[in-house]
C-alpha positions as CSV (number, residue, x, y, z in Angstrom):
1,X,24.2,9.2,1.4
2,X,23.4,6.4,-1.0
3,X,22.5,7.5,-4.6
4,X,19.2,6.0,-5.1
5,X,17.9,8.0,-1.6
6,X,19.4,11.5,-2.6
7,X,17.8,11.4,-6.0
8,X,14.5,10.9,-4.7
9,X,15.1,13.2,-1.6
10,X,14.6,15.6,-5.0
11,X,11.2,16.5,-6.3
12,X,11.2,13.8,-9.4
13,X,8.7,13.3,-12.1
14,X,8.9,9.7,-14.2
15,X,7.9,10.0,-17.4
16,X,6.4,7.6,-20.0
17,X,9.1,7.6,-23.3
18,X,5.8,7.1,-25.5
19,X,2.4,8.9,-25.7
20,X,0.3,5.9,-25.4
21,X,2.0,4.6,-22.1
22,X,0.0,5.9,-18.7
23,X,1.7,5.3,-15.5
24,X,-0.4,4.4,-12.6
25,X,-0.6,4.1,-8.8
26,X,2.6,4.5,-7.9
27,X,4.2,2.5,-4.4
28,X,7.1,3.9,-3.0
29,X,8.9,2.1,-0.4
30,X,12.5,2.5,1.7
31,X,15.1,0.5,4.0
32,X,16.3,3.8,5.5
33,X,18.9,3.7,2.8
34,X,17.6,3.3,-0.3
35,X,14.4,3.8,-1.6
36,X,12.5,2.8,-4.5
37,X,9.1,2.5,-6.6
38,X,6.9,0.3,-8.3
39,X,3.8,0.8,-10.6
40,X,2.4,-0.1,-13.8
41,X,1.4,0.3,-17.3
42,X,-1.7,-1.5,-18.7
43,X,-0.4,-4.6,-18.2
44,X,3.7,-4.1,-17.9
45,X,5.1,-3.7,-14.0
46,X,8.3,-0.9,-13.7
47,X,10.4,-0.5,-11.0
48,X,12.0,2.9,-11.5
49,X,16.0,2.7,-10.4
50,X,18.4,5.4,-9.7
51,X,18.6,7.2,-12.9
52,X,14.3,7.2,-12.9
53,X,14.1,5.2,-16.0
54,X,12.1,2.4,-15.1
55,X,13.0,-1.1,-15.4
56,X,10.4,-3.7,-16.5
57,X,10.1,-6.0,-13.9
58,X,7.1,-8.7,-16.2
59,X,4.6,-8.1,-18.4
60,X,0.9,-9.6,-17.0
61,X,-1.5,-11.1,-19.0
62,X,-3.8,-8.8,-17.2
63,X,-2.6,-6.6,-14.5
64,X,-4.8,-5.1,-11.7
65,X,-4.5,-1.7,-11.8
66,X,-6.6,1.4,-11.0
67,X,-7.9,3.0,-7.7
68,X,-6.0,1.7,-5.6
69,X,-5.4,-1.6,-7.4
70,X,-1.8,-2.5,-8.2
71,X,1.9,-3.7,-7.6
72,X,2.9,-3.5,-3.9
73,X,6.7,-3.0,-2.8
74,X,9.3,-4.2,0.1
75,X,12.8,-4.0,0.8
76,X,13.7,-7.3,2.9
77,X,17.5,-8.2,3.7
78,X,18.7,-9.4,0.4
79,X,15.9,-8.8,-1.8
80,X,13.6,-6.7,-3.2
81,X,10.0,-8.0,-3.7
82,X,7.0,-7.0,-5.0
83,X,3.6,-8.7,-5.2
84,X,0.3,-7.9,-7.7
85,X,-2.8,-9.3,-8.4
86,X,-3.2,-10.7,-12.0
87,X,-5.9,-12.2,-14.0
88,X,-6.6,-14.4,-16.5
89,X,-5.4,-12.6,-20.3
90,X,-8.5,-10.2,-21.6
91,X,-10.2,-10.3,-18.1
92,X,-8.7,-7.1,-15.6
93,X,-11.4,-7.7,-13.7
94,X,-11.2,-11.6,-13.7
95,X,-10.6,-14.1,-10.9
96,X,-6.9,-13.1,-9.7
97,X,-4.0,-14.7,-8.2
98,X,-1.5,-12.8,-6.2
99,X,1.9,-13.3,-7.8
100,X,5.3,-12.2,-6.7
101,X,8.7,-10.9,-8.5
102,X,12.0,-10.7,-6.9
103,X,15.2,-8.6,-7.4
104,X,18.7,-10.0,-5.5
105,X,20.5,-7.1,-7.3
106,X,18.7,-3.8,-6.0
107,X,16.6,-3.6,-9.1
108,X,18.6,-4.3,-11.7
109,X,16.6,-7.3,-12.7
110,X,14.0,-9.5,-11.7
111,X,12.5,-13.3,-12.1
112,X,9.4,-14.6,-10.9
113,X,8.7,-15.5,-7.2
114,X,6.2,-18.1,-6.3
115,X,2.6,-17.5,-6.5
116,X,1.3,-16.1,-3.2
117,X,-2.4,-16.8,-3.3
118,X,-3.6,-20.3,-4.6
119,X,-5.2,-19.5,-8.5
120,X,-8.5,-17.3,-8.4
121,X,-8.6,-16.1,-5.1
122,X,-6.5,-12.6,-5.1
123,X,-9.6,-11.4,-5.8
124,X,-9.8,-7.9,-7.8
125,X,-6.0,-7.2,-7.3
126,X,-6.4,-4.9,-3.6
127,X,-3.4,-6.0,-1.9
128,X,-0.7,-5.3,0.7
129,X,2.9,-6.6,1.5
130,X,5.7,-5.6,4.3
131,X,8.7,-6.5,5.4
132,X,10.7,-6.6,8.6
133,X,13.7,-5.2,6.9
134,X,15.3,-9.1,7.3
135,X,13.4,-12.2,6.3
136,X,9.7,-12.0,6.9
137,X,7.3,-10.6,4.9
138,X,3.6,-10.6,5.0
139,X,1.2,-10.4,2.3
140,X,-2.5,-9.4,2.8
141,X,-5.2,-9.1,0.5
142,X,-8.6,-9.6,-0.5
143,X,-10.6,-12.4,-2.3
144,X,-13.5,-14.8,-2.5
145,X,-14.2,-18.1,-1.5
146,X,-17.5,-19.5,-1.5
147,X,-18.8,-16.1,-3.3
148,X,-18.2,-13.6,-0.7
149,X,-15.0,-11.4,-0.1
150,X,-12.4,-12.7,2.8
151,X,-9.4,-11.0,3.9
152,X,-6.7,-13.6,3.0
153,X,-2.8,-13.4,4.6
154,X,0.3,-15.4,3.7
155,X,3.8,-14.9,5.0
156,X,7.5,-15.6,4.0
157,X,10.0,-16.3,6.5
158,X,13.1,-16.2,3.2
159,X,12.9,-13.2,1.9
160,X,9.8,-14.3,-0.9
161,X,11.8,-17.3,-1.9
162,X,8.9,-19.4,-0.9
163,X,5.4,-18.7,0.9
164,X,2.7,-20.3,3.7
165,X,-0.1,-21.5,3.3
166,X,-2.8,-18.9,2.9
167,X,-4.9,-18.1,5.8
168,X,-8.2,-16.5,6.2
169,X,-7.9,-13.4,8.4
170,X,-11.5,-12.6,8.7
171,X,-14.7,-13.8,7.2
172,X,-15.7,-9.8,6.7
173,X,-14.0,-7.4,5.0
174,X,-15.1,-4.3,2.5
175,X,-14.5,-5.8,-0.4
176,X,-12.9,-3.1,-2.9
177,X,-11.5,-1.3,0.0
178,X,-7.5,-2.0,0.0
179,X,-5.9,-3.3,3.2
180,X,-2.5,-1.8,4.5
181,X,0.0,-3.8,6.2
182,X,3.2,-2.8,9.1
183,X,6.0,-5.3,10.1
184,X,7.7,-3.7,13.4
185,X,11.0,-4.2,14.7
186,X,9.6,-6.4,17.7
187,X,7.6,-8.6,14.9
188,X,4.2,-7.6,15.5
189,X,2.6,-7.5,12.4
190,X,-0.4,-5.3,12.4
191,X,-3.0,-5.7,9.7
192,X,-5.7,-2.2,8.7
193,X,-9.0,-3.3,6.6
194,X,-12.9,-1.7,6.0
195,X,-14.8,-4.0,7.7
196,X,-18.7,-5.1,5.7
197,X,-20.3,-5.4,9.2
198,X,-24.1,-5.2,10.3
199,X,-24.7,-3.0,7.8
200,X,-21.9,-0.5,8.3
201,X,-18.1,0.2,6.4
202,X,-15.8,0.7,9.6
203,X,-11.8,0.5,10.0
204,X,-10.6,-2.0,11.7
205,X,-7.0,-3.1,12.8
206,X,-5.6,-6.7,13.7
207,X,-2.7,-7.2,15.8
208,X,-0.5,-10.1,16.5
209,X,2.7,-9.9,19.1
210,X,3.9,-13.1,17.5
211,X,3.3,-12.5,13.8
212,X,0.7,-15.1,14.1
213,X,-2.5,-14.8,16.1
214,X,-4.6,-12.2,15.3
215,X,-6.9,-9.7,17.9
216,X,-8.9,-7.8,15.7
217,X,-10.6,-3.9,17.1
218,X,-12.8,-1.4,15.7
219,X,-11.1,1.8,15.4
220,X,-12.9,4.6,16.4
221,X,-16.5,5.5,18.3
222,X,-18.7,6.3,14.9
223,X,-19.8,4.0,12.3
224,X,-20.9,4.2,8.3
225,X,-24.2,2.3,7.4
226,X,-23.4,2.3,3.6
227,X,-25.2,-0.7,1.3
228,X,-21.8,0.5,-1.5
229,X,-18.1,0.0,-1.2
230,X,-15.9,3.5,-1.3
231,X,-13.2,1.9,-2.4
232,X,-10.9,4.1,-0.3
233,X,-9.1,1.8,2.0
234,X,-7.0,4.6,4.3
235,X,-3.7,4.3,5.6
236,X,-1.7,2.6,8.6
237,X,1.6,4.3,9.7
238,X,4.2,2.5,12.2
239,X,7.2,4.1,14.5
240,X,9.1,2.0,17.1
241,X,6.0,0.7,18.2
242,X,3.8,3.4,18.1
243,X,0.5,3.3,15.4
244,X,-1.3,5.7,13.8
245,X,-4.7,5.2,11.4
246,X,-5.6,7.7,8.8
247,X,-9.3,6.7,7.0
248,X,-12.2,7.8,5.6
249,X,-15.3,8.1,6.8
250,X,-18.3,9.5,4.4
251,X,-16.6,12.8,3.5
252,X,-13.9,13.7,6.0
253,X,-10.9,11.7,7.0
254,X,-9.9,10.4,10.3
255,X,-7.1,10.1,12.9
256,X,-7.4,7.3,14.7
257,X,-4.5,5.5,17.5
258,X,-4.5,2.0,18.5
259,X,-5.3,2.6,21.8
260,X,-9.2,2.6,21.7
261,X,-8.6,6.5,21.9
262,X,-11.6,8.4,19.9
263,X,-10.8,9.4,16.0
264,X,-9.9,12.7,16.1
265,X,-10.8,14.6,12.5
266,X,-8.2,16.0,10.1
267,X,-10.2,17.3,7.2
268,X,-12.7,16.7,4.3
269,X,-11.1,14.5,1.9
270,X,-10.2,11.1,0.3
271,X,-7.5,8.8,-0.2
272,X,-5.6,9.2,2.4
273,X,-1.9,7.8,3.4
274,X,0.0,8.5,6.4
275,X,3.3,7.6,7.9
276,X,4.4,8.1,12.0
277,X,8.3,9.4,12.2
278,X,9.7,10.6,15.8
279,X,8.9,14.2,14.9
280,X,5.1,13.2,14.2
281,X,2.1,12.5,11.6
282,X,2.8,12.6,8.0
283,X,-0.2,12.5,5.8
284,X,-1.5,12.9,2.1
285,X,-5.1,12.9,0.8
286,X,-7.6,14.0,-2.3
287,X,-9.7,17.1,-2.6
288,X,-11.3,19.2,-5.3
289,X,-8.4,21.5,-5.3
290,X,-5.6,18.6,-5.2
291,X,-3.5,16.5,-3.3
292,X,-3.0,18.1,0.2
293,X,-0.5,17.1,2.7
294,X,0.0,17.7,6.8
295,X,3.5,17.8,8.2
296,X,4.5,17.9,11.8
297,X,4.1,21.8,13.0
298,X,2.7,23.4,9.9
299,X,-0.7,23.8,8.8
300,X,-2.4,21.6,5.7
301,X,-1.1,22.9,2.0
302,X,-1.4,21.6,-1.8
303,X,1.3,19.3,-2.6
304,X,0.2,19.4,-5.9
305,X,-3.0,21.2,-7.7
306,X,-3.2,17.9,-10.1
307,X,-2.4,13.8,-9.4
308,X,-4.4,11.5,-6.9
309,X,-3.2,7.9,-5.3
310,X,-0.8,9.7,-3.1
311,X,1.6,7.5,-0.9
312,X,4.1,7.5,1.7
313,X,7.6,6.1,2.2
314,X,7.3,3.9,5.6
315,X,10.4,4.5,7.3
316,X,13.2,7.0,6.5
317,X,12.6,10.6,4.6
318,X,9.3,11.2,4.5
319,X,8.7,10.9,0.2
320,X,5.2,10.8,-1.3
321,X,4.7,9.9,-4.6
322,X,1.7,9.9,-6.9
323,X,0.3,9.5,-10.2
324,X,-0.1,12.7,-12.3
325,X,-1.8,12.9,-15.9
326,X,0.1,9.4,-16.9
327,X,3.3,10.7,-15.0
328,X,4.6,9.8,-11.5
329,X,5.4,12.3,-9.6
330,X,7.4,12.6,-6.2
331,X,8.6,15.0,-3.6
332,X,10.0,14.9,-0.7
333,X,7.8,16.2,2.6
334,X,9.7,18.9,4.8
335,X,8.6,19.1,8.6
């Protein structure tokens, strides 16, 4: 078993080497081989390595980071590659572009990928990137143009050596709600977002067989009317071609297929992430008494009495990992 997957098989906690440093919103991805994770400081990105001390991958005039807001992560065939949303230096919340690093030597160091977005339109920094475990990648995120929030896609076809034109997914989208992102082995790329729509802050998920042209579905039978963004954008899990949708809805969290079946209700809660393995549905989410997590089989439990942003590994060992009083924090998820 490689190194970098047994150590974080373990239960891990990364800690800052000085008082003032807070990490935030961890990312955690995996090939099936090796897994790693991204997150941030103020304005410095880390990618932690196999010993957990983190590498710094750039320094950002001004980083996006915060609920939900942050560097995303991928492992494609001969690179690793990670994408954030950064402003303009002293504005955090300032017109962003969506930038891109890459690593050719599993982590060890990284140089600056192309720009993703064109300048001023990655919006607020709520992003998400995948990879097909070869070449392709694919990018989404949200951002303005003509002063109202659009759902904005790019792709890469090298690994993030260089990047398409940006493309407007859909002229709606919830516009501090982050979108999530699956490549799948047969190269449909499906896309999850909270729709702005007629009032109401519904889920939606966009499909494309060829990578390409997009059908876009509601998910589930109820709907929100909310005039506020929750800023909770749910999660989007992928198995050999199978989907699942965890989101929120006012105060209790959904299961939801892409089948047009009805959402089916896990629990009260927030922030959730899931990931699909053979064996079943993985999830993670927020409550008053801390982050709980759902395993194939077993009831709900705490994973942790403290923490919030929890995340899920993709593919492989089920891993979250989550931000903890300016620690990150991960642990492996027994079925």
């Amino acid at each position: 078993m490689p190194l970098l997957l047994l150590y974080f098989l373990l239960a891990v906690e990364i800690v800052p080497t000085h008082a003032d440093v807070v990490y935030q919103q961890p990312q955690i991805a995996s090939d099936g081989q090796n897994v790693g994770i991204v997150f941030g400081a103020k304005n410095t990105i880390y990618y932690a390595h196999n010993d957990a001390s983190p590498i710094v991958v750039a320094e950002a005039p001004a980083l996006s980071l915060g609920n939900h807001r942050g560097p995303r992560l991928a492992f494609a065939a001969n690179a690793i590659v990670i994408t954030a949303g950064v402003g303009p230096a002293d504005q955090q919340y300032g017109p962003n572009t969506l930038r891109s690093w890459r690593s050719m030597d599993h982590g060890k160091t990284w140089v600056p990928g192309p720009n993703i977005s064109t300048p001023g339109t990655g919006g607020m920094g709520f992003q998400a990137l995948a990879s097909d475990g070869k070449q392709r990648l694919f990018a989404v995120w949200i951002g303005p143009q003509n002063g109202a929030p659009r759902l904005f896609v790019a792709h890469s076809d090298d690994a993030g050596a260089t990047w398409s034109k940006q493309n407007i997914l859909s002229q709606t989208v919830c516009e501090c709600c982050h979108p999530s992102v699956t490549i799948s082995a047969d190269g449909t790329v499906r896309i999850l977002f909270r729709n702005s729509l007629e009032g109401n802050r519904d889920f939606y998920l966009a499909a494309a067989p060829d990578g390409e042209h997009f059908e876009i579905a509601k998910l589930g039978n109820g709907s929100w009317p909310l005039n506020a963004c929750p800023m909770d954008g749910g999660g989007l899990g992928e198995f050999q071609g199978s989907v699942i949708t965890l989101w929120r809805r006012e105060s209790d969290i959904f299961l939801a297929r892409a089948n047009g079946q009805p959402e089916e209700r896990l629990a009260a809660g927030k922030n959730p992430a899931v990931a699909l393995r053979k064996n079943g549905i993985y999830a993670v989410w927020s409550t008053a008494e801390g982050i709980m997590a759902k395993v194939p089989g077993k009831p709900a439990y705490v994973l942790s009495k403290s923490g919030s942003f929890a995340v899920l590994t993709g593919q492989g060992a089920v891993i979250a990992a989550w931000e903890d009083k300016g620690k990150i924090r991960t642990e492996r998820l027994e079925p």
